[in-house]
C-alpha positions in Angstrom: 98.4 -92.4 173.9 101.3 -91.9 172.0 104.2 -94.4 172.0 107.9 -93.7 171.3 109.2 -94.3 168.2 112.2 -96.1 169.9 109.8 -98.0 171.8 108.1 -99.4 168.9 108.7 -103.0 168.0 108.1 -104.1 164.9 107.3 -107.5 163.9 109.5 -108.0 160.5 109.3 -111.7 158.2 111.8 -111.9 155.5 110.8 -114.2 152.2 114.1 -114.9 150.9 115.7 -117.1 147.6 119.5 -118.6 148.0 121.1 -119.7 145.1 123.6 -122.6 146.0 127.2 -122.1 144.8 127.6 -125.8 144.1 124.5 -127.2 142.2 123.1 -123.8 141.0 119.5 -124.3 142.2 117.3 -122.4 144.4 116.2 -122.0 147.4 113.4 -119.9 149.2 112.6 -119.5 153.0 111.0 -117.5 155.6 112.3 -116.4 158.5 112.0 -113.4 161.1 116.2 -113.0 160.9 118.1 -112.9 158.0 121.7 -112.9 158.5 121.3 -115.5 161.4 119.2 -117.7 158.7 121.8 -117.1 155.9 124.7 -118.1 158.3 122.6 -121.2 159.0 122.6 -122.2 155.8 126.0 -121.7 154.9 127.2 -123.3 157.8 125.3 -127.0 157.2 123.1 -126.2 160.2 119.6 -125.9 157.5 118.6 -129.7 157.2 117.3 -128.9 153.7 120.3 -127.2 152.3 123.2 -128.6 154.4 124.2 -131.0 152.1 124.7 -128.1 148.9 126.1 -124.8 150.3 127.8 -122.2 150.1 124.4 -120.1 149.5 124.4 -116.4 148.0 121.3 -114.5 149.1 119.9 -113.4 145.1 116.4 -111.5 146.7 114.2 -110.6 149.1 111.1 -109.2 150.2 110.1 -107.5 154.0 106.9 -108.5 155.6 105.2 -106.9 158.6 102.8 -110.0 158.6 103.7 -113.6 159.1 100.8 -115.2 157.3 101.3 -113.1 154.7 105.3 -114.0 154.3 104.3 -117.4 154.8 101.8 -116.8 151.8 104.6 -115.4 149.9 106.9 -117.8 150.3 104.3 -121.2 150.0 103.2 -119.1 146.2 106.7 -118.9 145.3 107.4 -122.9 146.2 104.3 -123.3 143.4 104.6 -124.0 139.6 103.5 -120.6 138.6 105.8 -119.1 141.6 108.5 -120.8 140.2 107.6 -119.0 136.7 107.0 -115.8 138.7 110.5 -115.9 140.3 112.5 -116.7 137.2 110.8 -113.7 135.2 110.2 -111.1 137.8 112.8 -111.7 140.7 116.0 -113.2 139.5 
């Protein structure tokens, strides 16, 4: 059986990093829609980054797996992410 291709859903995770405006740090996430999670964070309603918006998306990644993305993102939270992001991705 063949399906459509406009019938096709696909399951998308975005592994993001934010870099805030005010205190120049970063930021990474996960989440399965980007602009909505962007405008989230900008707006104060992220309870991690409420309090030092605005945000300005610097990079991301697409994932067709969660766990994976989740991976991803739990690496780049690590001290050799951290290395990883400031080398490679920023």
């Amino acid at each position: 059986m063949v399906i459509p291709r406009n019938e096709v859903k696909w399951n998308m995770y975005y592994v993001y990093i934010l870099k805030s405006e005010k205190i120049k740090k970063y930021y990474s996430g996960v989440t399965d829609n980007l602009k909505r999670r962007l405008k989230e964070h900008n707006s104060g309603n992220s309870n991690f980054t409420s309090w030092s918006g605005p945000y300005k998306l610097v990079w991301y990644s697409v994932f067709n797996n969660k766990e994976k993305a989740y991976s991803f993102e739990k690496y780049l939270k690590s001290s050799s992410g951290f290395a990883f992001r400031n080398k490679r991705l920023i």
